[in-house]
FILUMVO-789822 format. One record per residue (C-alpha): x, y, z; residue in three letters. Coordinates in pm, whole numbers, plus 50000, padded with zeros to 5 digits. Each point is the difference from the previous one (the first is absolute). Layout:
! residues N
XYZALA ...
END
This chain:
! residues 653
500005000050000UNK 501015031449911UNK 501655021250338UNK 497115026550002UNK 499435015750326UNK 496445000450184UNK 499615032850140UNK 496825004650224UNK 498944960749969UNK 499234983050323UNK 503454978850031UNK 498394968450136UNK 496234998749789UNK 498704999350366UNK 497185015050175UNK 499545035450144UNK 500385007250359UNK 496285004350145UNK 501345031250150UNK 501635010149703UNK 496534999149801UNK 497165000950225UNK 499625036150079UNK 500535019950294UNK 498634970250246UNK 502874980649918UNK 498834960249963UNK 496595008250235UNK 496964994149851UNK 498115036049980UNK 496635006050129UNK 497174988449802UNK 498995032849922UNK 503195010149829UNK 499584968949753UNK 496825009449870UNK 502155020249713UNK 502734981749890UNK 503115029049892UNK 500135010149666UNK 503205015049772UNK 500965008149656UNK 503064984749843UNK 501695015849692UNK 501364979049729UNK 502435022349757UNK 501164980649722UNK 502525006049694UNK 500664975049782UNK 502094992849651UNK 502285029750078UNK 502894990849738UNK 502415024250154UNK 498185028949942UNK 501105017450299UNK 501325035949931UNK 498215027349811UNK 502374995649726UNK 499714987949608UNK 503354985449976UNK 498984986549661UNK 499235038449877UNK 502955013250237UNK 497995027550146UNK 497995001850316UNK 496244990250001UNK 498225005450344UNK 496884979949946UNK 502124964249989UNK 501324976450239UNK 499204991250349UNK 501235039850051UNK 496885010749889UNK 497484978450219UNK 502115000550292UNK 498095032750142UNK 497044980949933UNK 500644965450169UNK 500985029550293UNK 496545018849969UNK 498274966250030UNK 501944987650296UNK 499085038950190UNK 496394989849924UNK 500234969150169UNK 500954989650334UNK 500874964349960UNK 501944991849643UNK 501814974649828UNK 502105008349697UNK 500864966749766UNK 501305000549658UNK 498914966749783UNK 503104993949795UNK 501405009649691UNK 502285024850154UNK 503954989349912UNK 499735007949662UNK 498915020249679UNK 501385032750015UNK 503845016549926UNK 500475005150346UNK 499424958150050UNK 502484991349710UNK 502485019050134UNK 499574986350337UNK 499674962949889UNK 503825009349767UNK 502015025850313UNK 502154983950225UNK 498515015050281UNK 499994999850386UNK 496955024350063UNK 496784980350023UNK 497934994649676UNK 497825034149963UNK 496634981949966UNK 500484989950374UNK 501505030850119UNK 496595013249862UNK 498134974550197UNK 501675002150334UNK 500195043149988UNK 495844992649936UNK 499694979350294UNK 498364968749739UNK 499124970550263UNK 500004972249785UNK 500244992349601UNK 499884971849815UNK 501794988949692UNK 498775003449595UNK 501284979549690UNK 502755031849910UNK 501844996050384UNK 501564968649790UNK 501905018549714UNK 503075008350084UNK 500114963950189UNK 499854987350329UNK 503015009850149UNK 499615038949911UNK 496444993350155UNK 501334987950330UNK 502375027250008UNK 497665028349966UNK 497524983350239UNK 502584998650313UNK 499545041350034UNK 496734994950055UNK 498435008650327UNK 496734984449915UNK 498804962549995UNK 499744985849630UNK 497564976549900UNK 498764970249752UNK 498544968550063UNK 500394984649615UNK 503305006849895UNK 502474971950164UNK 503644987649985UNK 498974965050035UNK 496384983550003UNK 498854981550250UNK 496954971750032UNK 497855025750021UNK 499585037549974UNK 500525004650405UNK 503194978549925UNK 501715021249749UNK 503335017750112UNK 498985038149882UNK 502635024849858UNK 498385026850235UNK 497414992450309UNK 496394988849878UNK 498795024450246UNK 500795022250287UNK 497325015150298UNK 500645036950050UNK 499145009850348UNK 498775034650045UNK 498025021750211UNK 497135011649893UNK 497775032050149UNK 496334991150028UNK 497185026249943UNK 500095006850377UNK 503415006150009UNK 500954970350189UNK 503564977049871UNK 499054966649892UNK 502884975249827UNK 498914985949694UNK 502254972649769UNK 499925004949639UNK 500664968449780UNK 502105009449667UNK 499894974949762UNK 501765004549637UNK 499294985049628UNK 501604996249681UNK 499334988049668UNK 501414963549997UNK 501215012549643UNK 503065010650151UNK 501614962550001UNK 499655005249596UNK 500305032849936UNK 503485002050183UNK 501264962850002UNK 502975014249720UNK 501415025150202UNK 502835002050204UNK 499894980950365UNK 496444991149922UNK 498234968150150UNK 497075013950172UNK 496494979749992UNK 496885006149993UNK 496584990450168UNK 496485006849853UNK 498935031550222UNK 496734984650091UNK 501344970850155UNK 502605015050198UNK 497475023550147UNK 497814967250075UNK 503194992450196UNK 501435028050211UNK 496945018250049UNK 498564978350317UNK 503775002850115UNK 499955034949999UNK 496315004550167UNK 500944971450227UNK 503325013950144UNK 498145033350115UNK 499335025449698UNK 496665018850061UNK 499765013649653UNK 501854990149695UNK 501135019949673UNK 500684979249697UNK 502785021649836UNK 499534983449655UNK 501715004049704UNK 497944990449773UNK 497075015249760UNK 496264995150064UNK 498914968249768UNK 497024976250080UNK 498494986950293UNK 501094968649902UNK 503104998849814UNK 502244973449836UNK 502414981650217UNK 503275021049939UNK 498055034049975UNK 501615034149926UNK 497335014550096UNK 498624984450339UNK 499155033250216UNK 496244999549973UNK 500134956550139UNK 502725014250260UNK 497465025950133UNK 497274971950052UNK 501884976350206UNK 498215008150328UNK 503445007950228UNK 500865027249786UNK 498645036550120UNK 501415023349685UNK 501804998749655UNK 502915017449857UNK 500044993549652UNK 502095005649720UNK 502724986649728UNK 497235010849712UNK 501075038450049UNK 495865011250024UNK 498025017750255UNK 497184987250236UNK 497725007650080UNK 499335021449694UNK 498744996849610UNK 503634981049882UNK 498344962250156UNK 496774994549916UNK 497194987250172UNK 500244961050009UNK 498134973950269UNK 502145007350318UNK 501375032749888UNK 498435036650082UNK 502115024049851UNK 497825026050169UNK 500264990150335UNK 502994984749975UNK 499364969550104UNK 501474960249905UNK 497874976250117UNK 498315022050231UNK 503465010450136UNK 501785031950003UNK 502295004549722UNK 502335020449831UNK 502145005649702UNK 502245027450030UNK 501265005349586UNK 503774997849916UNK 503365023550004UNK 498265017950350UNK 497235011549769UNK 497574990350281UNK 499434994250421UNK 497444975250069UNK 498315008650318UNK 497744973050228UNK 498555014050304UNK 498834972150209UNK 497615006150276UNK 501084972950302UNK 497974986250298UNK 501354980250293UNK 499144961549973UNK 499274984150361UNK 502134970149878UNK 503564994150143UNK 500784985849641UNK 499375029949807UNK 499455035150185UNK 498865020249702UNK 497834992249663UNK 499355026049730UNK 496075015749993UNK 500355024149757UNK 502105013049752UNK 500635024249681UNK 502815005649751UNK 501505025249781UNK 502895008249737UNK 501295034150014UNK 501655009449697UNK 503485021950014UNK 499485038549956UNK 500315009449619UNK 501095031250226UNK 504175001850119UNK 500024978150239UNK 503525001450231UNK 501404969850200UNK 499765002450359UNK 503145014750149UNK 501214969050151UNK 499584975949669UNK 501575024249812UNK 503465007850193UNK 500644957350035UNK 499564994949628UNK 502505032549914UNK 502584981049991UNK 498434970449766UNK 497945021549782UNK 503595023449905UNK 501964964049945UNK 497304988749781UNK 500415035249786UNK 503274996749965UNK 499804965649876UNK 497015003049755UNK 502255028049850UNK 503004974949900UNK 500505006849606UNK 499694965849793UNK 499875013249640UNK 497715012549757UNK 497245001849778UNK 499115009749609UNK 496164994650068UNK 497825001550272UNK 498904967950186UNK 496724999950097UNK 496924975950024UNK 496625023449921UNK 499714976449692UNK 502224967650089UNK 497174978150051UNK 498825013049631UNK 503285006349764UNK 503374986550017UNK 502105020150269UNK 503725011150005UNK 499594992950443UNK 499214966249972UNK 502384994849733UNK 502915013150223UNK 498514974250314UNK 500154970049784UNK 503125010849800UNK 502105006750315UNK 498424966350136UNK 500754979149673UNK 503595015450020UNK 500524990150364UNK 499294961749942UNK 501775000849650UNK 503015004550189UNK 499634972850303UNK 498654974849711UNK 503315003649802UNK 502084968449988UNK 496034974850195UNK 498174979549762UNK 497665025149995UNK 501365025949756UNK 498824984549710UNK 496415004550045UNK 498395029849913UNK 500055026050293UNK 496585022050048UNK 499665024950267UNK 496385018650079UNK 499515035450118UNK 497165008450250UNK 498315036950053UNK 499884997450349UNK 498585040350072UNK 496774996849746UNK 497245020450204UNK 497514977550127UNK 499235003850428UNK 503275023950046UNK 498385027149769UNK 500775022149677UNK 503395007150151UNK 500884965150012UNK 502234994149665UNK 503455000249952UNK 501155031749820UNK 503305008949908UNK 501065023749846UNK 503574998349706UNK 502935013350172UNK 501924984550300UNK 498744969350174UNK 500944995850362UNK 498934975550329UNK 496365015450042UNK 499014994149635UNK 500484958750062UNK 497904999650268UNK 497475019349813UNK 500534975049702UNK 500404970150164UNK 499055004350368UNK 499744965250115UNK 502594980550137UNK 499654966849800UNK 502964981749907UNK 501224981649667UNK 498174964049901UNK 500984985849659UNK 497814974649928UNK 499684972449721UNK 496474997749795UNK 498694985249700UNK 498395021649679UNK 496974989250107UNK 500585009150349UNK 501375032749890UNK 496695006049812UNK 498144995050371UNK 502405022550123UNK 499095030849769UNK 496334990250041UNK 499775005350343UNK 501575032449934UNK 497315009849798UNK 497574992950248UNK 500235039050107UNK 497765007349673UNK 496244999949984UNK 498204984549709UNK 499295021849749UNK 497104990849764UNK 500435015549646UNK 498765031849901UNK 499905008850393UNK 501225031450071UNK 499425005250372UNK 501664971350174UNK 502575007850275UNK 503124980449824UNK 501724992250347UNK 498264971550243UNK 499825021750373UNK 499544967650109UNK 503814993449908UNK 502995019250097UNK 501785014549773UNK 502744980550088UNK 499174967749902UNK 500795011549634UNK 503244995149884UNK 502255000449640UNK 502054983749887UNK 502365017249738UNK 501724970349858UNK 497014988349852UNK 497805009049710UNK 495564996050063UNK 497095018649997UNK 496915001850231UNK 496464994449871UNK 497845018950225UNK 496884983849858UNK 500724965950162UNK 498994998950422UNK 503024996750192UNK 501084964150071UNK 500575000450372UNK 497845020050262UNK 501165027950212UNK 502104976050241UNK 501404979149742UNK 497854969850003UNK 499214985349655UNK 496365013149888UNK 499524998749595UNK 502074968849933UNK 499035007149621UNK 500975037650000UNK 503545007749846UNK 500675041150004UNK 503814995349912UNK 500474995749653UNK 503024997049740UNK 502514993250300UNK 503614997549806UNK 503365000350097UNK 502515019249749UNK 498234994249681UNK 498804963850083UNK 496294990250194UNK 500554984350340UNK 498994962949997UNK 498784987750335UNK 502564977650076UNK 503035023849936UNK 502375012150266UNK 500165032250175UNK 501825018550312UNK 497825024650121UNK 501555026550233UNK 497025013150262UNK 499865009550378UNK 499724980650340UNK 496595012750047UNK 498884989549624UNK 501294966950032UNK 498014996550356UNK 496385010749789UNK 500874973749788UNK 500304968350189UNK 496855014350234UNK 498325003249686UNK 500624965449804UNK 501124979250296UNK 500244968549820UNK 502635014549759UNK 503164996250121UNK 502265032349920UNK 503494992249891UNK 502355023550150UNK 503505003649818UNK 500835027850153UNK 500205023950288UNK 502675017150204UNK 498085021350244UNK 501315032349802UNK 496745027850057UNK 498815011049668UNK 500665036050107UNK 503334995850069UNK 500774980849655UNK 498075027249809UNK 502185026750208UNK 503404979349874UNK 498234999649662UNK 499965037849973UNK 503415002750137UNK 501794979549762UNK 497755015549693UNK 499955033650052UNK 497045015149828UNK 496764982349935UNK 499165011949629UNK 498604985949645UNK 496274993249903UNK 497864974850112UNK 499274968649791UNK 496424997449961UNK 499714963050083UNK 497164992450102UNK 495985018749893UNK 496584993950025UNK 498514980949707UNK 498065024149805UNK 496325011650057UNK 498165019849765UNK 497595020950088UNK 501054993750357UNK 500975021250319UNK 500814997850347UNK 500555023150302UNK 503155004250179UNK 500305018650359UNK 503685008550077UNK 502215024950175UNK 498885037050014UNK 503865006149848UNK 499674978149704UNK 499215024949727UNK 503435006649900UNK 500254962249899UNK 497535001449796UNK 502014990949715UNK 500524966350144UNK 496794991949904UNK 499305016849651UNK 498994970349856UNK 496704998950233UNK 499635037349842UNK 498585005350383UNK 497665028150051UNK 500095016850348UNK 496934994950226UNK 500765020150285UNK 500924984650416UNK 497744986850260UNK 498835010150304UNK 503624977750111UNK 502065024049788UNK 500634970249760UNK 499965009949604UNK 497964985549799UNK 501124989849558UNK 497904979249759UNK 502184980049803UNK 499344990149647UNK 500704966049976UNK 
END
């Protein structure tokens, strides 16, 4: 188990003191007339969740400041709400280690100050978080480090070293659980001591999605079933109320075995008082979920349960105010009688720091400057993805070129060398829940530390793996799962699924194919095989000859992409040639170094198959108009933004 320390949890799991919890009377019974109205309180739940870094009121992708991001902004706010309350608990519900400049360059400094994500927490005074799917990408020795600053317990009762019989068996990287003892003020002012379970979820994704990178090994339970396990434990071993910190979006009420998605079933399993929900970067209560058997966006309410989904990058504070009343039972002292929640959204306003968070990251935030400022070379034309998802791209040329060149050199002398070596390109920043702002955008001219993490600001590392034509061909349809259908002679059909991220597209510049737009996609939104008779890649060649299904290929992807694909064809066995734990970011920064400038045009290699008479709708970054040219071929006319700020082009197709 990881060595994370337990602040505030009752050492032992053992009961309270009767004079510690019973009131001014000590362990005598008080008079009948005094029981006749059992003490009542209010307990504040203030939750962040899915963080990424985003700590200081600074765009260190833009260089310049910007005072409505980061944890900065809402920091005021998570104050405010505490002055409003008199008994709070502040948790944050993973997803904090990563995603942001300031996290690379942690993650790549030798460095003795602690990591600046948990400087944030302990100046905030957090009394518990648990742990997301990102904690994992930098691996899990960086994660242990960062966690031993931490003066706060950290919790999660699926993720294991080992697995044991049963769920209650498994040795857990972090504790399943801890029991925060606090006092609490009651509405007549009297001190009561109350124990607050903390229980933490993940999705068991995680043993996929990271089993290529370095020190990996971690496994996974099925959420559902390890709640089913610890839960009893925790109610059992004294905890009056507990808080399912879960990290994890709101799916069904009764999900697969396995689910991503298992907060709605979490909030119905009777020990559990509250939800913390998150992973899917959306806000509940509030119009993003919609109304489904279990689920009250209004209210906000899972299964009858207070819940709350507080957005992404600090965007949001969940708030649950739960109204308490003393039990009579020795076994559990308080039960929940009432309750509301909220999401406060930052101030589009300035919005400063508080004093205190802003002197202890100083000396971070000015380290991180002066390393997203290190020059690594240049660029002829500007790499950007308003239109990657659309028209060939010069960035995801450079990712898969710089990728391609990496294992090109480590494959020189194998058996491997002869085959033909592909590499893809991914537009990670393409819109979708982080907003119009969300695409990469780079300007020609120098190219330095902050523009990688704004091209390519996930820490995945290098898998080369071996595949067939024909698997190659499933490879490039599931790519083109991000389109809609588009039924000829349409002309108002959003072209991009919302269903899909943006990232699940990817290119692959080696090859030659079109799309045909008029065919449903193949696979659904998670992968799983849906039109078995639907083919929307077409024309797939290599050079100037068509790729038979039973040629060989290397392809040249990411940890995380190899991961999707085992969860999502489990009984195909991936072939991995190659992989040497080298971070993509770091082998496109080489890359740059060694070439210089990035220049030339792009090889159109890929299209969509022609439709005449035919047009589509396009919603992309508010600074996309000088790229317009990307795209002439679409001839796009200019519809105007959203409400969101997100412009709008219908695309001749």
């Amino acid at each position: 188990m990881l060595q994370v320390p337990v602040v505030s949890v009752v050492p032992a799991l053992g009961p309270v003191s009767p004079e510690a919890d019973d009131g001014p009377q000590g362990g005598h019974p008080a008079p009948a007339t005094a029981r006749k109205t059992a003490p009542r309180a209010s307990l504040r739940v203030i939750a962040t969740s899915d963080l990424h870094a985003s700590l200081m009121p600074y765009d260190y992708c833009a260089n310049r400041p910007n005072s409505s991001m980061g944890l900065g902004a809402i920091s005021q706010q998570i104050a405010e709400a505490r002055g409003e309350a008199q008994n709070c608990l502040l948790f944050d519900n993973g997803d904090f280690l990563q995603g942001s400049p300031i996290a690379d360059f942690a993650a790549t400094a030798r460095r003795r100050r602690a990591h600046p994500v948990i400087t944030a927490f302990n100046t905030l005074g957090y009394d518990a978080v648990t742990l997301g799917n990102h904690e994992f990408d930098y691996g899990l020795r960086f994660l242990a480090q960062a966690l031993t600053s931490a003066r706060f317990p950290v919790v999660s009762a699926n993720i294991a070293r080992r697995l044991g019989k049963s769920p209650a068996r498994d040795d857990t990287l972090v504790p399943p659980f801890a029991i925060l003892r606090r006092q609490i003020v009651d509405h007549a002012g009297k001190t009561h001591v109350i124990r607050v379970g903390v229980i933490g979820f993940a999705p068991p994704q995680i043993e996929e999605w990271d089993r290529d990178t370095p020190d990996g090994g971690i496994l996974t339970r099925d959420i559902l079933a390890s709640a089913r396990a610890w839960l009893p434990r925790l109610r059992a071993r004294g905890a009056d109320i507990i808080v399912a910190l879960a990290h994890t979006g709101i799916g069904p009420l009764d999900p697969e075995h396995g689910t991503e998605n298992a907060a709605t079933a979490l909030a119905a399993l009777p020990e559990i008082d509250a939800v913390v929900a998150g992973h899917s970067h959306q806000v509940f209560p509030g119009p993003d979920i919609p109304a489904a058997a279990a689920v009250d966006p209004v209210a906000g309410r899972l299964a009858g349960k207070p819940a709350v989904m507080p957005g992404h990058s600090a965007s949001h504070v969940g708030i649950i105010d739960l109204e308490l009343e003393r039990c009579p039972s020795r076994s559990r002292r308080w039960r929940v009688v009432g309750a509301s929640t909220r999401v406060g959204q930052r101030s589009t306003a300035a919005a400063m720091a508080t004093p205190a968070l802003h002197q202890a990251l100083a000396p971070d935030h000015r380290a991180a400057l002066a390393w997203s400022r290190r020059h690594l070379g240049e660029t002829s034309v500007p790499l950007h993805s308003h239109f990657a998802t659309v028209a060939p791209s010069a960035a995801l040329n450079l990712i898969a070129e710089a990728k391609a060149d990496h294992v090109r050199q480590a494959l020189v002398g194998t058996g491997w060398e002869h085959l033909p070596l592909l590499s893809s390109g991914t537009p990670f920043r393409t819109g979708g829940r982080g907003g119009p702002m969300n695409y990469t955008d780079i300007p020609a001219g120098p190219l330095r530390m902050r523009n990688l993490s704004d091209l390519y600001p996930f820490p995945n590392t290098i898998v080369t793996l071996l595949l067939t034509g024909a698997e190659l061909a499933t490879w490039l349809e599931r790519a083109a799962t991000v389109f809609n259908r588009i039924e000829p002679g349409s002309a108002q059909t959003p072209l991009l699924n919302p269903a899909v991220p943006g990232f699940v597209f990817e290119m692959i510049p080696q090859l030659s194919y079109a799309i045909d737009l008029s065919q449903p996609a193949r696979f659904d939104p998670q992968g799983r095989l849906e039109s078995p008779e639907a083919r929307r890649i077409t024309g797939l060649s290599h050079g100037n000859r068509p790729v038979r299904d039973e040629d060989g290929f290397l392809l040249v992807t990411n940890s995380h992409r190899a991961g999707r694909a085992r969860l999502q064809d489990p009984e195909t066995e991936l072939k991995v040639v190659f992989t040497d734990g080298a971070r993509v970011q770091s082998v496109i920064a080489s890359y740059l170094q060694r070439l210089g400038t990035v220049s030339g045009a792009v090889r159109r290699n890929w299209h969509f198959l022609p439709m005449p008479g035919t047009s589509a709708i396009i919603a992309t970054g508010d600074r996309a108009a000088p790229h317009l040219g990307d795209i002439a071929p679409f001839r796009p006319v200019d519809l105007g933004k959203d409400g969101d700020g997100f412009a709008h082009y219908r695309l001749h197709l």
